[in-house]
Every structure is written in C-alpha cells, then in structure tokens.
N, C-alpha and C positions, 0 to 999 in steps of 0.2 A: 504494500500500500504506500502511493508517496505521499510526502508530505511536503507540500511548497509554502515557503515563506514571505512573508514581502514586508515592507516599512508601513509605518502610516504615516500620510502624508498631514503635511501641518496644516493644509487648504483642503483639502481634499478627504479624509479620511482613509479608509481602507477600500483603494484602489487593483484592480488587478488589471495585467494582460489578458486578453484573451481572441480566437480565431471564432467567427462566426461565420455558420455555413447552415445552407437550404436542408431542412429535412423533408421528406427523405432527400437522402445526398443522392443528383446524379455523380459518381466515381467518373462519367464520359466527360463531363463539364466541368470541372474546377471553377466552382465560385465561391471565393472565401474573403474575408473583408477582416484585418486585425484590428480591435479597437481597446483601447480603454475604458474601463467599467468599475463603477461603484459596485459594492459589499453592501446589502442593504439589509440588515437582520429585520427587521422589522416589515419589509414587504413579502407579502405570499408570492407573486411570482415575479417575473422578469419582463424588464421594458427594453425596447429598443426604439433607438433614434430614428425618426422617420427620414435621415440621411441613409442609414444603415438599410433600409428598409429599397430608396431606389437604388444605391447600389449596386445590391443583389440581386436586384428584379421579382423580391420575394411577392408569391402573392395570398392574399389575406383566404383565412380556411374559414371563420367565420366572425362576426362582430356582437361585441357585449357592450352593455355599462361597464364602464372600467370606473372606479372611484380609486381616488390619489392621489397622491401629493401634487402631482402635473396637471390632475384636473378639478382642483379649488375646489369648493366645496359642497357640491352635487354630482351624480355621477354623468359620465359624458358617451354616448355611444365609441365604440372603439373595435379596429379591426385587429386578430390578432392571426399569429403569424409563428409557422411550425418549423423551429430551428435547434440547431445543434451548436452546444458552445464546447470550445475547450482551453482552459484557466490553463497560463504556463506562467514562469518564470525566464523572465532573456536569459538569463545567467545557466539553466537547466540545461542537465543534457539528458533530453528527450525525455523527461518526467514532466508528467503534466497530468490533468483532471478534466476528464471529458463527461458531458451532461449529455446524451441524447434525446430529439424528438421531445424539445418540450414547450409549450405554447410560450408565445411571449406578445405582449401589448406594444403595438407600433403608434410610439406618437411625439410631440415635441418637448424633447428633453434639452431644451433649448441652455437653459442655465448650467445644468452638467455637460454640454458640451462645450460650452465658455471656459469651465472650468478643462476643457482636455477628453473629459467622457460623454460615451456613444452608446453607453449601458448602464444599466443598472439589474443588477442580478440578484435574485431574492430566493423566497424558502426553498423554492421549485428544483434550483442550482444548492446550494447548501444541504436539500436533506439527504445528500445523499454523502457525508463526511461530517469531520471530526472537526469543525473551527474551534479555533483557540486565539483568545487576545493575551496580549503580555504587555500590560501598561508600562510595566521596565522597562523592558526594553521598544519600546511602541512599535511593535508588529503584532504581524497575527499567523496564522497560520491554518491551512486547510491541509489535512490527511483526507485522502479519497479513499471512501470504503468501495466501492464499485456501485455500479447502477444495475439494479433487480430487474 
C-alpha cells in the first residue's frame, strides 16, 4: 500500500497533484489533463473545473442539484461527469493512488483556480485510504488501501 506525502500549503491548504482522465478510459485515445487539487475533508464528493471539463471533451452522464460551497446558498442544477483521478507525488517513482469511475460535479471553481487549483476532491476520493495530518510537521498524508 503506498503512502504519499505532501506539505500544506500556507494559501492553499492541502493540495495534491493529480492526472484526470474520461471514464470509462478509451486506452485508443489518451486524454489526460494534470491539474492541481484541493483535499476537501469535508465535501462528499468531487468537483471539477468546468476548464477541466472542455478540455477533455468530457460529457455530462447526468445532472443534479448540487448544493456547495461554489453554489451559495441554494442548490443549483449541475451536470456531473464520470472520471478517473490519480493523486501522485512529482518526486514519486511510480507510487501513486488511483480512484476509478467516480462521478464528479462540473462547474466554476473559479476562486480555486486563482489560487492554482482545477479540483477539488472529497469523501468519494478519500474513502478509499488512510489520511493523516501532522500539524508538526504541516503535511499530510494519504496511504491507499485499494478500491473494492
């Protein structure tokens, strides 16, 4: 099981790398987009940037209320969108945490991408591993238990 580390950022919090790509993956078409992503403990699932979204040319599987931080304080219809992440470390050689096939909310994450991020990844991503914060040393830490 690995475990990757990373800093927290003093603007930013707990940021990760990560590869997004279409699920199901065409393997004939390579289309993968690497973006920067908040750690969001507190969100049930994962949003993407509606940059991230034309990109890839992802298209929407079906559309909800999405209520959240992005959409104030009612909820806002919203398309979501069937993708595969996988969390690395630059520094890693070839350890990383791969999440398949799990829905994500497509919309404008306008202020996290000022900030540098193009995601935000919640429980959806997370429950499948071991997070750990270490205020000493301000990092954190995801061990991947594997996905069921």
């Amino acid at each position: 099981m690995p475990t990757l580390t990373f800093p927290i950022s003093p603007f930013v919090g707990a940021s990760v790398h990560a590869v997004i790509t279409p699920s199901p993956h065409d393997e004939s078409e390579v289309r993968e987009l690497s973006v920067r992503g908040i750690i969001d403990t507190g969100a049930a699932f994962t949003s993407i940037d509606n940059s991230v979204v034309q990109l890839l040319g992802l298209e929407p599987v079906e559309k909800q209320l999405i209520h959240g931080i992005t959409t104030g304080a009612k909820p806002v219809p919203g398309h979501i969108y069937r993708i595969n992440v996988r969390i690395y470390t630059p520094d890693s050689n070839e350890q990383d945490y791969c999440v398949r096939n799990i829905m994500a909310y497509g919309g404008d994450l306008f202020r996290m991408w000022v900030d540098g991020c193009q995601a935000m990844f919640g429980l959806d991503v997370l429950e499948h591993c071991l997070f750990g914060y270490n205020g000493v040393l301000q990092t954190f830490s995801m061990t991947y238990g594997g996905q069921g």
